[in-house]
Residue, then its C-alpha position, 0 to 999 in steps of 0.5 A: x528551517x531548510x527543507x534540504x534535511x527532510x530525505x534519508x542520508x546516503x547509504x552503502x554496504x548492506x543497508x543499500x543491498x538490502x534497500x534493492x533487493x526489497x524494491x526488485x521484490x516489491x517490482x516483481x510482486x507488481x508484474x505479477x498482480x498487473x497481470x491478473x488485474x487485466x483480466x480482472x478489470x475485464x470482468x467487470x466491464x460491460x459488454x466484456x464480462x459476458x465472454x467468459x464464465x468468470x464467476x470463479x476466476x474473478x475470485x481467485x484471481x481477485x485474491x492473488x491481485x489484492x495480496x500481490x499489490x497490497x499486501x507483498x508491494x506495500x510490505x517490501x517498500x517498507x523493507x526498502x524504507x526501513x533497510x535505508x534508514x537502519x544501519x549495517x547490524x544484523x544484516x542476516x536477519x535482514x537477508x533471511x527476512x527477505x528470502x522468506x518473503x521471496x519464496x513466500x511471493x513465489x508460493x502465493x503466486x502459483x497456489x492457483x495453479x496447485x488445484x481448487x482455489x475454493x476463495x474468500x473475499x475477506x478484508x485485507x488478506x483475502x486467502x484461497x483455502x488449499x495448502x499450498x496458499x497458507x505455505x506462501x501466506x506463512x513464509x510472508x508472515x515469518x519474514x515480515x515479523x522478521x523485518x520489522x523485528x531487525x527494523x525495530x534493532x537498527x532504525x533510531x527512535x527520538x522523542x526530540x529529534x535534532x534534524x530532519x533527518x532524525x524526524x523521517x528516522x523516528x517516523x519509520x520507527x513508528x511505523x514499524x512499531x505499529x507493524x508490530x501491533x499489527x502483527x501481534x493483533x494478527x496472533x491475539x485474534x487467531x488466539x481468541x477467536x470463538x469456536x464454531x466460525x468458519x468460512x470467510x467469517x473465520x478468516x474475516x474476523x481472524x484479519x480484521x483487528x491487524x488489518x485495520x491497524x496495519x494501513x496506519x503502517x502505509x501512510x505513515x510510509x506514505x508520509x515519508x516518501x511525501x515529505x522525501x519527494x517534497x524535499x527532492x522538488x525544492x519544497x519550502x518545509x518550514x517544521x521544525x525538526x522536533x515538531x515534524x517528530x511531535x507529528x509524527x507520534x500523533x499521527x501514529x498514537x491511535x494505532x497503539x489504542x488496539x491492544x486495548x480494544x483486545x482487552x476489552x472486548x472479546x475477539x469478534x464481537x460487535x464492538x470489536x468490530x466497530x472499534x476497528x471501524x472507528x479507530x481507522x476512520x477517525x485515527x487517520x485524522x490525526x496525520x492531517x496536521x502533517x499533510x497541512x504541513x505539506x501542502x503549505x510548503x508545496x505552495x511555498x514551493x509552487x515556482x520552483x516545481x515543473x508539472x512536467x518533471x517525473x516526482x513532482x507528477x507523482x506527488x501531486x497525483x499522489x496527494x490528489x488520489x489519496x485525498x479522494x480516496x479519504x473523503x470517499x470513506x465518509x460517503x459510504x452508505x451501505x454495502x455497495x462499491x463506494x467501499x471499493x472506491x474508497x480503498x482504491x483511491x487509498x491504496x492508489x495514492x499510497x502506490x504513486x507515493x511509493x512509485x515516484x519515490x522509486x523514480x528518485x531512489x533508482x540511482x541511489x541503489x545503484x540502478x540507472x535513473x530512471x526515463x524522465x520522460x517516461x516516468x512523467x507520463x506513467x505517473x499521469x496515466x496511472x492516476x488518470x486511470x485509477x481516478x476514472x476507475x475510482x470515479x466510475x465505482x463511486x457513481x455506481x455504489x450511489x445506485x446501489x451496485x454491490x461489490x465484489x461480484x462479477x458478470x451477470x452477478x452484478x445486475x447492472x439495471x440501469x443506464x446510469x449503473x452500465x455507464x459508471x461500471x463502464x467509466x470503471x473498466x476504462x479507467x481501470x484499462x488506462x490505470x494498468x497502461x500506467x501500472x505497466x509503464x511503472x514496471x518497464x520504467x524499472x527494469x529499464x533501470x535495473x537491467x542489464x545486470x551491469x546497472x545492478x546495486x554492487 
């Protein structure tokens, strides 16, 4: 078939306000945690980490920069995503949605200012224990339930979709129905949590069974915008619109298993836990026929795409990132900063997905387009620098360097550890020049207000 279906139609109205105001969100949560991630990166580095004491910093800032880049960035992508493809009802809902979000954003970003940060590195939603960081982590939650609610009202559902169109549709639906799920196993852990846990275990427990389910939310996302990107470039995607809606329920179909594993086993437990485990690791195999699917037609289409044209730079280093990223997931042994290197290569992959699909998106919000130019090099820089970051984090988890500590905690021994954690700043240094060049990509486009979405 023709691939020129695989793109959202061309929307107006609140559709397209909505689709805006989510992405400058998204934009602004990705100035915020690139700043921290400076001094983050250096906190890590030889050499660097000695200057300060930043044993506490580390921590609190950590948890800000995860919650920023991950948590609000990915969410109100989706809010972009799931507003283009929905139509004009219940559009209130849709603004409510988005103002919780943003002063939920607003909230999370000051909480470190508003006294004793005391924070925990649990999984997914890493928290400061103080008021005013459950205000802002509360005010995220409410709107995101409500997003995903007027997602569920708005974007249509096919068993059998007749365009591709219809199929990119069905797999947005999805992919907030599994929010839904993730939401709710959110709730159930909170409901069922065992008396006497605290600290990071609590909040470790409490985020772990919604966690896991929610990253089936991002690729899913992700796959859209691959299967969108690939269209823009002139791709040969040769599936059927039926079949691409087939694959698409498969790849989300393991998401849905997690109420079951809330039925049967109580809330904490060991097999609880490894469920969660299991269910990650092996359920994102399931969207392999569909990135089958996707490179095929980018070989197909390999005459007719540029390295040297902005999407093309961001899907490919997309692809390359996340797929590092997946295999690293099968070499984790132990506690050590392999794990890091696996979920960054992840999330970077996911990130570049989004951010290359900004690039195409900008004009059809009623931004300016984007700078070709620019935004090539961005997309390069980017995935240069995480891919060193990535690379030097997997050398130093083979000798045994753990994760989540900073400065003199680290114990580097060696000469081979010293060189990885160093291989690990620098790409990290070049990744926030190509973070950087993102968010000044975007504001060229959106300001001055004259460009602004009407």
């Amino acid at each position: 078939m023709n691939s020129s279906g695989f793109a959202l139609p061309d929307v107006g109205g609140a559709p397209r306000r909505l689709a805006a105001a989510w992405l400058v969100l998204g934009v602004a949560a990705l100035i915020g945690s690139g700043l921290l991630a400076v001094l983050l990166v250096a906190s890590r580095t030889p050499a660097l980490q000695h200057i300060i004491p930043w044993r506490d910093f580390f921590r609190t800032a950590l948890v800000i920069h995860v919650d920023l880049s991950v948590l609000v960035w990915f969410l109100a992508f989706g809010g972009v995503l799931w507003s283009l493809a929905g139509s004009a009802r219940a559009a209130a809902l849709g603004w409510l949605a988005w103002a919780l979000c943003l002063v939920g954003t607003v909230v999370l970003a000051l909480a470190p200012f508003s006294g004793e940060g005391n924070p925990l590195m649990n999984n997914y939603v890493p928290v400061l224990r103080q008021p005013f960081f459950f205000v802002g982590l509360a005010l995220m939650g409410v709107g995101f339930a409500l997003l995903v609610a007027r997602t569920l009202m708005t974007v249509v559902f096919s068993f059998s979709p007749n365009s591709a169109e219809r199929a990119l549709g069905t797999a947005l639906f999805l992919s907030a129905a599994v929010a839904a799920v993730a939401l709710i196993g959110f709730m159930w852990s909170w409901a069922t949590l065992p008396s006497g846990i605290e600290g990071q275990s609590y909040y470790e427990i409490l985020f772990w069974g919604g966690g896991h389910v929610l990253q089936f939310t991002h690729t899913l996302l992700a796959c859209v915008a691959w299967f969108w990107l690939a269209h823009a470039l002139g791709a040969d995607i040769r599936v059927k619109p039926g079949t691409a809606g087939v694959l698409f329920i498969v790849a989300a179909a393991p998401a849905f298993a997690a109420p079951v594993i809330y039925l049967l086993y109580p809330t904490g437990s060991a097999e609880h836990i490894v469920l969660f485990t299991r269910l990650m690791e092996y359920g994102h195999l399931t969207m392999l026929p569909l990135g089958l699917a996707l490179l095929a037609a980018l070989w197909r289409g390999r005459s007719r795409m540029r390295a040297n044209d902005m999407l093309s730079a961001a899907l490919f280093c997309s692809v390359f990132v996340f797929t590092a990223g997946g295999v690293l997931g099968y070499l984790i042994r132990g506690v050590n900063v392999v794990i890091p290197a696996h979920y960054h290569g992840s999330i970077v992959g996911v990130t570049l997905a989004f951010m290359g699909l900004t690039y195409h998106l900008l004009p059809r919000l009623g931004f300016a387009a984007a700078k070709q130019r620019l935004a090539l090099w961005q997309a390069y820089i980017f995935a240069g620098g995480q891919s060193l970051h990535i690379a030097g984090l997997a050398w130093s988890g083979g000798y045994g360097v753990q994760r989540k500590v900073a400065g003199s905690e680290q114990v580097l021994r060696s000469l081979p550890e010293i060189i990885g954690m160093g291989m690990m700043g620098l790409g990290g240094l070049i990744a926030i020049i190509g973070g950087v060049l993102f968010v000044i990509v975007c504001l060229r486009s959106m300001w001055p207000r004259s460009n602004a979405v009407r």
